[in-house]
N, C-alpha and C positions, 0 to 999 in steps of 0.2 A: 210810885216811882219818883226818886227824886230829881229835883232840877237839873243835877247834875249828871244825870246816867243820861238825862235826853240830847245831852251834848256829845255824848258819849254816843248814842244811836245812830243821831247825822252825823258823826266821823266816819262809823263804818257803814251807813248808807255809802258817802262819800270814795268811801275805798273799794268797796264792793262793786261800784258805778251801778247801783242797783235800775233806776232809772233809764240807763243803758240798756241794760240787757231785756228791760218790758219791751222794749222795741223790739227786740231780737233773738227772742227765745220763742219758739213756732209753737204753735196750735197743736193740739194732741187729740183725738178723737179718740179716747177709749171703749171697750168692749162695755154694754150695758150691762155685763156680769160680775164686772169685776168692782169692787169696795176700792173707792181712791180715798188715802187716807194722806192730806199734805201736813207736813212736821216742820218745822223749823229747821234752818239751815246751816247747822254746825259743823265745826268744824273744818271752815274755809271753803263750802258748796256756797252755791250760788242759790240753787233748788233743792231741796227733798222731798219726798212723798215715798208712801207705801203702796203696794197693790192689794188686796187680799181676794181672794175667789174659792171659797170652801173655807178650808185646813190650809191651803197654799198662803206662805206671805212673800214678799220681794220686795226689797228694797230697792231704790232709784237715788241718785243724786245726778246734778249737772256741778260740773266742776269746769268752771269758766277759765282760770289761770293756773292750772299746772298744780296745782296745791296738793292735792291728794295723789295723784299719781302722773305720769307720764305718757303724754297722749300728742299734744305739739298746737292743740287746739280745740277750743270746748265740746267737752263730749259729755255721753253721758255714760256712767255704769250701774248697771243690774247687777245685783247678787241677793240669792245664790244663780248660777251658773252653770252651768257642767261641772260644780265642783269647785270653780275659780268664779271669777265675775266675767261679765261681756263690756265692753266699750264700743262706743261707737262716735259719732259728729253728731252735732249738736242738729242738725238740721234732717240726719237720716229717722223722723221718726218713726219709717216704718221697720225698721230693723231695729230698732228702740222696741217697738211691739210685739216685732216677732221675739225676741229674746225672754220679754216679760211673757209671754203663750210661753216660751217653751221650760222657761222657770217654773212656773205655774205646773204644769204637764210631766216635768222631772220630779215634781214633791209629793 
């Protein structure tokens, strides 16, 4: 990587307030069943990560500032869903869990 892309990385650390949000992004106790797979956080997510459990995968992102969709404060979404995706706060992670079981449990 060059010199220049690293100035590039702390800009958008910087914008991101990444530093911020370790503070304040909660603990998650996952099911010992399921394959946590964390990805890179594109496209204006804060977090990503995958679930896998069999054949099931689910996708997760937290989306800190409204970027991806319309929520009014960080939340997270699962998909797939019932078909659409689930949203929730950033702090409900148990409903963040039940959604991913029930993702899981629809594929």
């Amino acid at each position: 990587m060059e010199y220049e892309d690293f100035n590039k990385v702390y800009e958008v650390e910087r914008i991101m307030e990444y530093k911020k949000w370790c503070g304040e992004i909660p603990h998650i106790t996952f099911p010992n069943d399921w394959q946590v797979q964390v990805i890179p956080p594109f496209a204006g997510a804060v977090v990503r990560f995958k679930i896998k459990k069999g054949n099931a995968s689910v996708s997760i992102y937290l989306d800190c500032y409204d970027r991806l969709g319309c929520y009014g404060q960080p939340y997270w979404e699962v998909y797939p869903h019932e078909n659409d995706v689930f949203r929730c706060d950033m702090e409900d992670t148990e409903s963040l869990l039940k959604a991913i079981a029930e993702s899981i449990a629809e594929q």
